[in-house]
N, C-alpha and C positions, 0 to 999 in steps of 0.2 A: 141510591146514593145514601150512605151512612153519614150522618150527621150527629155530632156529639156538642153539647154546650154548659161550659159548667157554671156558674152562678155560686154566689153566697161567699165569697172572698170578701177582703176588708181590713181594716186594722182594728186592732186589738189588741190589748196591754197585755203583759207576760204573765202567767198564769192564769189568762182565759182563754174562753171558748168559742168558736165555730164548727157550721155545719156546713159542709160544702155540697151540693147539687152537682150529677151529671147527669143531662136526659137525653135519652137517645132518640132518634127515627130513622127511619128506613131499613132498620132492623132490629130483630127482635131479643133482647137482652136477654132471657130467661136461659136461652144454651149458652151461653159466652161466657167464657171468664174474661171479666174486668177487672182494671188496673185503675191506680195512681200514684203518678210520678209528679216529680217537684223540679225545680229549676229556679238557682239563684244567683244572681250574677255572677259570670267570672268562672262557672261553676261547671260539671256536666248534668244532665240531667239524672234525679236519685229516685231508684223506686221506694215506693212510699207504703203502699197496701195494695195486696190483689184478693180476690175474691173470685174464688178456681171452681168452676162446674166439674164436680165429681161425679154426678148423677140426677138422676128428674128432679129439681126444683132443689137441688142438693148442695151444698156450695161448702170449699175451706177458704179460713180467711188467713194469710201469710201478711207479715210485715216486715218492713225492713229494723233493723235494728234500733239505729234512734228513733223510733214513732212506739215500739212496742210497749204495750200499757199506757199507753196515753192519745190514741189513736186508734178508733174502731170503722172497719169498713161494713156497708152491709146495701140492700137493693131491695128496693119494690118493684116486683114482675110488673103488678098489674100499673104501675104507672111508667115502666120502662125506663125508672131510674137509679145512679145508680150514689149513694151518698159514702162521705168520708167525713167522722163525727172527728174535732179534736181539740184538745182537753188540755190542761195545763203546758200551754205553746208556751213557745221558747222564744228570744230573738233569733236562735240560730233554725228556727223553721219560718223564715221569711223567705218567703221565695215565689215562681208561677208556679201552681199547679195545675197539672192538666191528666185528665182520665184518658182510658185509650181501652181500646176492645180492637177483635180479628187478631186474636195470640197468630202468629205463624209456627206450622207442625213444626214438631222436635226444636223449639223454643223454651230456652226458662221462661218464668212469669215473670221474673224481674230484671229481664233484659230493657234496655230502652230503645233499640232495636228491634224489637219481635213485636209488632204491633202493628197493623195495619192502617188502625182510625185511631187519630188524634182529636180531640177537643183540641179550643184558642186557647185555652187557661184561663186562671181567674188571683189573681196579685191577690196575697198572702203578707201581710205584713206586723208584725211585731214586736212591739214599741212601746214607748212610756210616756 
């Protein structure tokens, strides 16, 4: 049973910072590529940043358009997590975020769809 839970959500005023946590068990993150997608009211859900296993212990990191340069994805093997640093937030980056791993084959990364395991999310909020 894969289990994902992400942590480190919160409010925080517009042009600062958080780090958000997803840790996984019941499998083992180092072959996967992982994802994060966001979700905010009213909204559909918007991929955020993945982090694509190209090779042993090898990773690209892709992001969606509004997060680039101001949103970095990255993962510790040996702690089987997997983090989303971010950085001069917005109000309009208020939303749940939630990580997801198990890409389904012949799947973009940034579908919200193609994903197997979902994390609950972690409220995201951006304010003054």
């Amino acid at each position: 049973q894969v289990q994902l839970v992400e942590s480190g959500g919160g409010l925080v005023q517009p042009w600062g910072s958080l780090r958000l946590s997803c840790a996984a068990s019941g499998r083992t993150l180092s072959t996967e590529t992982m994802a994060w997608f966001r979700q905010a009211p009213g909204k559909e859900r918007e991929f955020v940043a993945a982090h694509i296993r190209i090779g042993h212990n090898t990773y690209y990191a892709d992001y969606g358009q509004s997060v680039k340069g101001r949103f970095t994805i990255s993962r510790d093997n040996a702690k089987n997590t997997l983090y989303l640093q971010m950085n001069s937030l917005k109000p309009e980056d208020t939303a749940v975020y939630y990580c997801a791993t198990g890409l389904k084959a012949s799947t973009a990364v940034l579908s919200n769809t193609g994903y197997t395991y979902w994390g609950q999310g972690t409220q995201v909020t951006v304010s003054s």
